[in-house]
Residue, then its C-alpha position, 0 to 999 in steps of 0.5 A: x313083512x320082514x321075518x328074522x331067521x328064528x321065525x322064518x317059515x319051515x317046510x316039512x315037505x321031504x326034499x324028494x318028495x313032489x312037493x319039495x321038488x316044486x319048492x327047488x323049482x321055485x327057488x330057482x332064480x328064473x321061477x317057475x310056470x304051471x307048465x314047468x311044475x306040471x313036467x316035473x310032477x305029474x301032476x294036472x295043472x288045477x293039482x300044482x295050483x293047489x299044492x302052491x296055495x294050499x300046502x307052500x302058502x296056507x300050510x308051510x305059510x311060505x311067501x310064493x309070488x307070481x309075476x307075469x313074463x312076456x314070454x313064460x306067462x305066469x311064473x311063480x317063485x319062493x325066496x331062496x331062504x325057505x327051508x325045505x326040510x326039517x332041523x336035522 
């Protein structure tokens, strides 16, 4: 489903915040796997699962995708046009 950039999905997640360093993360062109954004946050591995299904898809209704690589695993990533933060 293609989306114009006036209905693109926005994120309120602050860009210092936790949230918005797993969407930078994601937005990189490798990805990332649970294990990179466990690193980055803190967080436990069933916590990072949680914030990408329930906050970046359900909430922010950002497009996450996840691949499986030979040497990674699963590897999640966001296009990099989603936003990261509000209009300013």
């Amino acid at each position: 489903m293609a989306t114009s950039p006036n209905t693109a999905p926005k994120s309120s997640a602050s860009p210092g915040s936790k949230l918005g360093q797993i969407i930078r993360l994601l937005q990189r062109t490798k990805g990332a796997t649970i294990d990179d954004l466990v690193d980055a946050t803190g967080w436990q591995p069933h916590s990072v699962r949680g914030a990408i299904s329930g906050q970046l898809k359900k909430r922010h209704g950002l497009d996450v995708t996840a691949t499986n690589d030979e040497t990674r695993g699963r590897v999640y990533r966001l296009p990099k046009k989603a936003k990261t933060g509000g209009a300013k």
